[in-house]
N, C-alpha and C positions, 0 to 999 in steps of 0.2 A: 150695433157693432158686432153681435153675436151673430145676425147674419149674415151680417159684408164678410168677415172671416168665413164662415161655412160655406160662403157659395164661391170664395177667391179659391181656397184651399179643394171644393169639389171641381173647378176646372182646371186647378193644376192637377190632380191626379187623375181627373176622366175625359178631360178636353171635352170639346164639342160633341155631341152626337151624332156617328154617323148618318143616321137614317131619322128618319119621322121629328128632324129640327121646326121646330113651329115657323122660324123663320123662310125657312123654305118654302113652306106651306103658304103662307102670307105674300112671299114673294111671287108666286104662283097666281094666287088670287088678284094680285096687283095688274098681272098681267094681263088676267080677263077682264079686268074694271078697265083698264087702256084702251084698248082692243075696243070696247063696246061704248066707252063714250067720246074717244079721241077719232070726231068723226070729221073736224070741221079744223086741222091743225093750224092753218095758217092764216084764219081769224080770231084777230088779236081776242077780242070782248067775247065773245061766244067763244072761244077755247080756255080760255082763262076761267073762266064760268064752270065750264064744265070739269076741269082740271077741281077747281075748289071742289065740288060737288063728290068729286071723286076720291080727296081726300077726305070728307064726312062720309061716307058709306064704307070706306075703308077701317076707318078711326073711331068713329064715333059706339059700334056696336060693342067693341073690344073695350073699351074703356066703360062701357055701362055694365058689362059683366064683371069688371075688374073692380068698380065700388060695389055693387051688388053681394061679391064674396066678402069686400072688405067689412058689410054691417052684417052678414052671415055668421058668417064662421071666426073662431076667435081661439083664443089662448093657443096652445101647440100647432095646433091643426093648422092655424095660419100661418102661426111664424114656419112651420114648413113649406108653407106653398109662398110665402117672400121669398124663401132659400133658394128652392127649384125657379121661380121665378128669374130673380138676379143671377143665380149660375144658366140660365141658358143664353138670359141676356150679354153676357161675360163673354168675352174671348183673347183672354189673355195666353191662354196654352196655341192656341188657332195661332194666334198674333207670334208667338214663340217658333212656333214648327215652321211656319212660311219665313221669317226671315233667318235663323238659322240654317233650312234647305240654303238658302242664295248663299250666306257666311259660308258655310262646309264647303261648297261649290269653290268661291272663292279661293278659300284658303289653300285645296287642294291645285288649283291652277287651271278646273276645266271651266273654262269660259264658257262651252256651248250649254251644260247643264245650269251654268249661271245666268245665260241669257235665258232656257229656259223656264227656271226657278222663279225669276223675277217675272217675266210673263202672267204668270196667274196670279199676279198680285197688282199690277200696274196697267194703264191701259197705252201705255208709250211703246213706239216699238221696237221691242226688247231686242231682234236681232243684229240693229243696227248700233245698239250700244258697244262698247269700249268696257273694259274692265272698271274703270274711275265711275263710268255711266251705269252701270250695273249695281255699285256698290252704294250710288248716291239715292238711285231709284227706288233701292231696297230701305235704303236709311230712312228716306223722306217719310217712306211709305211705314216703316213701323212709327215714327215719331206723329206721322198724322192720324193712322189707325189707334194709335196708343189716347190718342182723347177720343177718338169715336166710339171705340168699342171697350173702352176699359172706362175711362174716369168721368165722361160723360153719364155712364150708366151708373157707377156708382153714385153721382150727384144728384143722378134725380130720382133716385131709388130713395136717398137721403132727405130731399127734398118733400115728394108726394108719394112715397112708396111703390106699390105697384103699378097704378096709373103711372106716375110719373116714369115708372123706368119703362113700362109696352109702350109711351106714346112717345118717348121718344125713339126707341129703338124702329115702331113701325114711320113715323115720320124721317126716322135716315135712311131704312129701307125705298121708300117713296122718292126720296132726292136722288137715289143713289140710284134708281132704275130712271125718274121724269126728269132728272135736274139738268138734262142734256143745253147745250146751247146748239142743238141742232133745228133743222128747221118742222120735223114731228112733234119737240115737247120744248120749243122754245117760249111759246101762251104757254099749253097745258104743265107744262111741271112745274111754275114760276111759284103758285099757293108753297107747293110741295116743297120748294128750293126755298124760298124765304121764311118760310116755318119753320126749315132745318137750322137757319142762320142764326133765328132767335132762338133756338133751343139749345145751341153748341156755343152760343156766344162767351155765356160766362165760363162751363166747363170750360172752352179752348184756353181762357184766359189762366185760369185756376192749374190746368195742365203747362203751360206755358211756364208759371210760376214754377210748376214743379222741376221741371225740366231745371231751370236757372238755379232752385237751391240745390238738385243734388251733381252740376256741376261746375264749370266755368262761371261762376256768378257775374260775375261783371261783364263780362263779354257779352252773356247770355241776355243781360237786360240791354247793354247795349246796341246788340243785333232788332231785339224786339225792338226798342222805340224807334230806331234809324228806317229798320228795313221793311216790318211789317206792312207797314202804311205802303208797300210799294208793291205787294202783293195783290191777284185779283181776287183773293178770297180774302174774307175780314176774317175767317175764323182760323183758317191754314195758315193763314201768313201768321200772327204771332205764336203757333205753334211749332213751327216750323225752323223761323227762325231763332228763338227762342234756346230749341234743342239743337242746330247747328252751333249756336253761341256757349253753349254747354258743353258739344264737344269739341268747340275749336276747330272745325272743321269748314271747309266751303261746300255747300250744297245749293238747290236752285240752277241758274244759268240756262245755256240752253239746251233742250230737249226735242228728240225725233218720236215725231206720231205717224198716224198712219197719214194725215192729213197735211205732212212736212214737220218742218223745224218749227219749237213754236219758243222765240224768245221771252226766257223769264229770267228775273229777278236773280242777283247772286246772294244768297243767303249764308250767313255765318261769317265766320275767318279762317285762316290757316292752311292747311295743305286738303288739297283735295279729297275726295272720300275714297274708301278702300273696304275690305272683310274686317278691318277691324272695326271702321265706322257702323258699319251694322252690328255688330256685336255690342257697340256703345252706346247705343239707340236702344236694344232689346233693353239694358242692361238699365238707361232708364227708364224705362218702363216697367221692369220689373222693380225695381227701387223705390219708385214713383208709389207702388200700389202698397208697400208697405208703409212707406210713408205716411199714406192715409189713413190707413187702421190704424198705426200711432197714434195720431192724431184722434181719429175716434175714441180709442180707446183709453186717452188722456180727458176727454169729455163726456167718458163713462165713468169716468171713476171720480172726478171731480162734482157730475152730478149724483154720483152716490154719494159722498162726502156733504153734498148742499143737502140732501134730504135726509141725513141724519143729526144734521146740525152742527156739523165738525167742520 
């Protein structure tokens, strides 16, 4: 508990780091590991092969250093390097600035700063959106980052500590550069994409949950069992929906890529989304993550209680 607080509270006040982010650095790495074995893209069994391969050489060293510290080093010394760990993993302040930029945009009426705002955060394209398009892209896109980069990490930080919170962090990294359904990483990133699925499974579930308690409850579970199922991700769709059903909102429908119109799913209820639907979305997410340390810190203080016999 005493870490999940210290590292939530170091990236509200310091955000991400500009410079020398580990995950940069990884994602970089990722890049050459691609590049040097994605040699054969469009055979199925030998790209696939190789794809696996590539997440062991990725994953595998990083996580041998990460128990090796853990029988190392002990008392202070490590619970600071959990700390530093989980807040780099974190990006709830990151998560904060990107959809507020689009909100502010919004709110003030300039559409092109809000197409652009949402650009770097979506990969739909943003010029040909609509103000309604702008506000939902932005919404979607905090309520589905909000279990990737926020409660996801915290759960497996919870879970298996450091290992747990680098392997997953570099396994969404990996989805999130191979997971393409293009025809380069449609074999090779499939390892990558289906390791992310079972890793986001429960978090998605658990953030989905949260979503529903801290708004429209009934809706919210509503949306999830109805619409979920109707999505092409198992893990976005009841998050997604979930959080449209919390704010009463309609989001999903369809969207322009660079590749056309690609018809999706209507998710939620109610009136279309707007600046304040992103603002509702940040708004769970930041609610969300106190939630949790509530929560923690209800089963800190209950397990101090059990070991003192009270």
């Amino acid at each position: 508990m005493i870490v999940c607080l210290i590292a939530v509270l170091l990236d509200r006040w310091l955000g991400e780091p500009r410079r020398w982010h580990p995950l940069v650095g990884f994602g970089r790495l990722v890049g050459l590991v691609e590049r040097w074995l994605n040699r054969s893209p469009m055979h199925k069994g030998r790209s696939i092969s190789w794809g696996l391969l590539g997440v062991l050489i990725l994953v595998l060293p990083v996580l041998m250093v990460a128990e090796l510290l853990r029988w190392t080093l002990n008392g202070w010394v490590y619970l600071l390097l959990q700390t530093l760990v989980l807040y780099l993993a974190l990006s709830i302040r990151g998560l904060m600035e990107h959809g507020r930029a689009v909100s502010d945009a919004l709110h003030s009426g300039d559409l092109e700063l809000a197409r652009e705002q949402v650009g770097r955060i979506v990969s739909r394209n943003a010029s040909a959106l609509d103000e309604q398009g702008v506000a939902a892209a932005a919404s979607e896109s905090m309520l589905e980052n909000g279990a990737d980069a926020v409660f996801a990490s915290l759960f497996w930080f919870l879970v298996a500590g450091i290992p747990g919170v680098l392997l997953h962090r570099m396994v969404n990294t990996l989805d999130a550069m191979w997971g393409y359904r293009n025809e380069r990483y449609l074999y090779f990133g499939r390892v990558a994409a289906r390791l992310d699925d079972v890793m986001n499974w429960v978090p998605a579930r658990l953030t989905a949950l949260t979503y529903a308690l801290l708004g429209n409850t009934r809706l919210a579970w509503r949306c999830w069992r109805t619409q979920a199922p109707q999505w092409d991700s198992p893990n976005a769709g009841p998050v997604m929906a979930a959080g449209a059903g919390a704010l009463a909102v309609s989001l999903g429908g369809p969207s322009p890529y660079a590749n056309g119109v690609k018809q999706r799913p209507v998710l939620g209820q109610g009136p279309a989304a707007s600046a304040d639907t992103v603002d509702g979305a940040l708004r769970l997410v930041w609610l969300g993550v106190w939630l949790w340390l509530g929560v923690l810190a209800l089963f800190a203080v209950a397990g101090v209680l059990w070991s003192v016999g009270i």
